[in-house]
N, C-alpha and C positions, 0 to 999 in steps of 0.2 A: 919074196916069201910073204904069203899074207896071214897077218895077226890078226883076229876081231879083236875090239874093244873088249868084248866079253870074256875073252879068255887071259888078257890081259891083266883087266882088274877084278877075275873069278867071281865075277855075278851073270845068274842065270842069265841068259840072254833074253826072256820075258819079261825084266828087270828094267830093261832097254828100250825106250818107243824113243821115234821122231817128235812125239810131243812134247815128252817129258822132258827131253833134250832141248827141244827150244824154248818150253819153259822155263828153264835151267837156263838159258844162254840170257833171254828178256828180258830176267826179272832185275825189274830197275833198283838201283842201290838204296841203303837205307842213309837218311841225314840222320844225321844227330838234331839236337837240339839246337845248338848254337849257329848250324849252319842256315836254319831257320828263321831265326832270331836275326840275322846281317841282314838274310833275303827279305826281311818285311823292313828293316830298317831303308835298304836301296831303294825301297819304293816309297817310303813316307819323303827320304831325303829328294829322290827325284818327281813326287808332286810339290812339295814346298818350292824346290831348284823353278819348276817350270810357272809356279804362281807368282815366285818373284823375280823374276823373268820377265812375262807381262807388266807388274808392275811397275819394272823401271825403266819401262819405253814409252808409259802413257804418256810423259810431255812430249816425246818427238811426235806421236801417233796423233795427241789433240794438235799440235802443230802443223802436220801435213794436213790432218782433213779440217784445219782451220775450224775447228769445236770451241763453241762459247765453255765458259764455266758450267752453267744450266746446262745445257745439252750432253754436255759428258757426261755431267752428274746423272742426269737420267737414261742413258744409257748405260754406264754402270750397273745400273739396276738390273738389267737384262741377265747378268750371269745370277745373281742370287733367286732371280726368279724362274734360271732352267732348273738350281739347285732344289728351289721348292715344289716346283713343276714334280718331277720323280719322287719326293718324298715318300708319297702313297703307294708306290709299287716297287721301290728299290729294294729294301729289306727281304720282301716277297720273290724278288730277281736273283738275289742273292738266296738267297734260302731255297730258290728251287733248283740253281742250276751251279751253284759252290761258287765260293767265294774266290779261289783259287783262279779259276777257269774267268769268273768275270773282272775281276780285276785284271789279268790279260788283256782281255782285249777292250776292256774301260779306256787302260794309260794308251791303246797306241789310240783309238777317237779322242783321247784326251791331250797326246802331243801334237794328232796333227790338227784339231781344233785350235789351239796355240799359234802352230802358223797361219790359220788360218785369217789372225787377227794381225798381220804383218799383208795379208794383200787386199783390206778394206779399203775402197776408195771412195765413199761415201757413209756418212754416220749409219745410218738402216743395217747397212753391210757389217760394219763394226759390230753393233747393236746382234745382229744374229748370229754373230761369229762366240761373241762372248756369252750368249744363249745356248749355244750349243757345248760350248766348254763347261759351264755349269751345269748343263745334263753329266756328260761323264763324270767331271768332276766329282759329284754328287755321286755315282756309282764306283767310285776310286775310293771314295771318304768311306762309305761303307764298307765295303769288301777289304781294303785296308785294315780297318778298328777292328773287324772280323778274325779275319786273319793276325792282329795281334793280341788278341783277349784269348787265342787260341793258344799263343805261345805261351802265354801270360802262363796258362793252368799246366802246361807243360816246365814252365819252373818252378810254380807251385809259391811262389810270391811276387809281390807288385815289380812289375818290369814296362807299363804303358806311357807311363811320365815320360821315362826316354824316348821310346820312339815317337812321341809330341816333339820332346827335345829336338831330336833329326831334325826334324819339321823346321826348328825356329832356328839350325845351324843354317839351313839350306836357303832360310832366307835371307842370311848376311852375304854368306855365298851367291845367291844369284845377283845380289843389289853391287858384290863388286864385280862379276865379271859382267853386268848391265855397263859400271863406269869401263871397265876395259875395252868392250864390243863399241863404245860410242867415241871413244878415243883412237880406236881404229879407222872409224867412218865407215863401221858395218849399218844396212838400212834394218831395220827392227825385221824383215823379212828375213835376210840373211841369219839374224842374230838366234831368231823360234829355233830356224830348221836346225843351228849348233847343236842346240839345247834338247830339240825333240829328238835328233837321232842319238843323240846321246845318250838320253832317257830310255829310247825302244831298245837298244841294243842294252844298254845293264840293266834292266827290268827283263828281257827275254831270257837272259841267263841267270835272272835274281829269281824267276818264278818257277824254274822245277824246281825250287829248295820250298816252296811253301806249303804248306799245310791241304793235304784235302779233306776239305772242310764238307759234312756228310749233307745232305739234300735232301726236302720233305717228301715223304713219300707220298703215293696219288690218296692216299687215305687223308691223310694230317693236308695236301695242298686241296681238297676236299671241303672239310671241317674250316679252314682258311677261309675259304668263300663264302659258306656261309655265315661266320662270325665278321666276315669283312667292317660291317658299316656300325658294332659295338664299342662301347665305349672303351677308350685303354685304360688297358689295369693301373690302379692307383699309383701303382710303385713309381711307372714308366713319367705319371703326369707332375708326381714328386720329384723325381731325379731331373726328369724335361726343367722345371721352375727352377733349382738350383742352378742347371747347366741356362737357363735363360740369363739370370740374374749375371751370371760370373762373364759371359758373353757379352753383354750389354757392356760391361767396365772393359772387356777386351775393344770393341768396338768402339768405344770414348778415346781409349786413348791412341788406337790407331789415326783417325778420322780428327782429333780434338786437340792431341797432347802439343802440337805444333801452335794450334790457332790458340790456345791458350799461356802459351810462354810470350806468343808475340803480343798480346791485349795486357792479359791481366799480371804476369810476372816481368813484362816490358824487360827483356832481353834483345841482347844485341843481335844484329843480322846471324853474323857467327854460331852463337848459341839460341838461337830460335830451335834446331833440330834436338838440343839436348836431352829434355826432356823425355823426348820418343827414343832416343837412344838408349837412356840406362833404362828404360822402359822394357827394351824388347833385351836388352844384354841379361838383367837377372829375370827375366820369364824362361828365359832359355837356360842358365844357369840353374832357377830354381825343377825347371821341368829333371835337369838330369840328375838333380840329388834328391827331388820329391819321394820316390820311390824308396830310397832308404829310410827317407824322414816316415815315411806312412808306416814302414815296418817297426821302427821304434816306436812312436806315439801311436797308431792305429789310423785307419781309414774315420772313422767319427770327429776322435779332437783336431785331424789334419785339416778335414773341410771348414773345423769351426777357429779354427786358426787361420786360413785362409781368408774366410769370409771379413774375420776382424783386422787381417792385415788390408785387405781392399778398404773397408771403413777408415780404417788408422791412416794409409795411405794419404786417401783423395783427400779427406778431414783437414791432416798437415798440409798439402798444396793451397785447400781453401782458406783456412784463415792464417796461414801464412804465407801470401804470394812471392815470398824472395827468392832469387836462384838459387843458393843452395836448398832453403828448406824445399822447395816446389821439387827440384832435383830429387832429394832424399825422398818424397813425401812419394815420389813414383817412382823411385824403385822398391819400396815395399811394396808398391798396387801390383808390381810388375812380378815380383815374388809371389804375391799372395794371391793372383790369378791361375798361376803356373801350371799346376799342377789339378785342379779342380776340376776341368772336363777330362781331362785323363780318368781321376777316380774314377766320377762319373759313367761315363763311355765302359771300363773295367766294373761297374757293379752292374750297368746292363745288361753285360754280355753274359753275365752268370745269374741271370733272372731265371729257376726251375721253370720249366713249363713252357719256356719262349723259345724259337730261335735267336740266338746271338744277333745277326744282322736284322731281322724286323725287329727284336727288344732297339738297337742302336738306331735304328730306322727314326723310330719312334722318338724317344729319349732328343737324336742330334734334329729333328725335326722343332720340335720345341726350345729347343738350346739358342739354335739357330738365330727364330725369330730375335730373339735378343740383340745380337749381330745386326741384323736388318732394322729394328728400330731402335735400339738405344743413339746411335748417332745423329738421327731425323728428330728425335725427341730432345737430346742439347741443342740444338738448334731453334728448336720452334718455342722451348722454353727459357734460351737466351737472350731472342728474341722479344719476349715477354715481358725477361728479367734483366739478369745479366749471367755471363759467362759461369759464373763460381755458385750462384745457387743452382743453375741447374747441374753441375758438377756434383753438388750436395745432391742431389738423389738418385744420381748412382752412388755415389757411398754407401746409401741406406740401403741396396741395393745386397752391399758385402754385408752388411747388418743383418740382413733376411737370409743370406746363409747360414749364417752364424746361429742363428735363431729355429730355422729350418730342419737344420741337420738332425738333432737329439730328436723329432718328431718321426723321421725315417726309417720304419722296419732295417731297411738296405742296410743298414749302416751298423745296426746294431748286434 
């Protein structure tokens, strides 16, 4: 016996198309918030996972292609220079075609850029391999910050610090299963692809929970073009010099905090890495409690509290070179970095009038430099001097945040 559907559930049968029906069957489910909030977290945790990952194969890699100290150091270079390379049109990538959609397909040229620095057999090769990881790279950084400054306003209070946090868990995590992979006798080739397919596949089910983030229409990417080559709004060159400064002391002590326990604090073999350890233990700590601290005390006194902890910090290492105090004296710097490009990155993204990704384009473009030259700058002025004055000006450094901040519309 045949029933219609229509007479079934006593709606006209006009009621009833094949469209509206498979409209009804397509329509993708709705996340919540918090399923949101995990899916940008897998991705911050699996770019961190995949950057220190690379990082803890470069002895075997300068080993195999037999690279002096100079040589590596200047190939090095090569990835922060695809990062700067895209600065000027990434935000613009991101803003025209969703943040969503390109961080997809960012991390998978970004995982397998990764292996790709596992089949370098000559420095050139290495050198363009990590040139091309900092193109994507650089389009992950984006589209990521994006997509959490998105969340951010969907909780409706500071939630960026943590997922930095992710960021700084996933580098303790890659740096031990680096020790596990090379205790096996996996070749750093073996070791990417672990990590990249492990990446592609929870990122591929991390990215329909994420946010679609809406795209400039042809009018606004129009008006774009022609404001191209104007100067950026004050805010962005404000917040840019803050995130420079705080990058700069991030970049010292990645790059420094080792060479400086072995010279000037004269630590034993043992505890040479100290330093850089409580270093990155409470940056990572401070990142995932930052976000409540900003809501108590506010986004203003938090940077100008930070900035005085990086002063306070470095200050206590320099004119106290002993283990404990040098210890103690970075993990305040390590604290009081923490949380500062997070704000930062989060007051961009809510600049009226900008898109999210070019305002963060802009702002991590300037941040950056910091990163790039603050450590060539200890050096050339160590050189000069010694170790602990040029140490002293990155302090001052946290001191111009501090100073800084109360001058920032943003902030106020």
């Amino acid at each position: 016996m045949n029933i219609s559907l229509e007479k079934v559930l006593r709606i006209p049968k006009t009621h009833i198309t094949k469209e509206r029906f498979h409209l009804h069957r397509t329509t993708p489910p709705v996340f919540n918030k918090s399923h949101q909030r995990i899916a940008v977290a897998v991705y911050f945790f699996c770019l961190g996972l995949s950057f220190a990952t690379w990082a803890s194969r470069i002895p075997d890699i300068k080993a195999s292609l037999r690279l002096s100290e100079a040589l590596l150091g200047t190939l090095l270079l090569a990835l922060p220079a695809g990062q700067m390379l895209t600065l000027p049109f990434s935000g613009r990538i991101v803003a025209r075609y969703g943040s969503k959609i390109t961080l997809g397909i960012a991390f998978v040229f970004y995982a397998f850029s990764l292996t790709n620095l596992g089949l370098a057999k000559e420095g050139w090769q290495l050198g363009l391999a990590l040139f091309a990881m900092g193109i994507s790279g650089n389009l992950c950084n984006i589209s990521v910050n994006t997509q959490a400054v998105s969340v951010e306003k969907m909780y409706g209070r500071p939630i960026l610090a943590s997922f930095h946090g992710v960021w700084s868990t996933a580098g303790f995590s890659g740096a031990l299963i680096g020790l596990l992979m090379i205790s096996l006798k996996l070749t750093p080739y073996q070791h990417f692809w672990i990590i990249a397919i492990a990446g592609i596949i929870s990122t591929f089910f991390a990215n329909r929970f994420l946010t679609e983030s809406a795209t400039t229409s042809p009018s606004q990417e129009s008006t774009e073009k022609t404001s191209r080559f104007r100067k950026p709004p004050k805010v962005i060159l404000q917040l840019g010099i803050i995130g420079f400064c705080c990058m700069a002391s991030e970049g010292t002590m990645f790059d420094w905090s080792g060479v400086y326990f072995q010279k000037i604090v004269k630590a034993e073999g043992s505890l040479i890495p100290l330093g850089y350890a409580s270093f990155m233990i409470m940056m990572a700590l401070g990142r995932f409690t930052g976000d409540k601290l900003q809501v108590r005390f506010g986004k203003q006194r938090m940077l100008q509290l930070n900035g005085l902890l990086i002063f306070t910090g470095l200050s206590t290492a320099i004119f106290f070179p002993q283990l404990l105090t040098a210890t103690l004296g970075f993990i305040i710097v390590g604290f009081g970095v923490s949380s500062v490009v997070p704000m930062v990155y989060s007051t961009a993204g809510k600049i009226p009038g900008m898109a999210p990704s070019i305002a963060l384009a802009g702002v991590s473009g300037i941040s950056y430099l910091g990163f790039l030259l603050g450590p060539p700058l200890i050096g050339f002025v160590a050189e000069l001097t010694d170790l602990r004055f040029s140490f002293g000006i990155i302090s001052v450094m946290g001191l111009l945040i501090a100073l800084l901040v109360p001058r920032i519309s943003a902030f106020k």
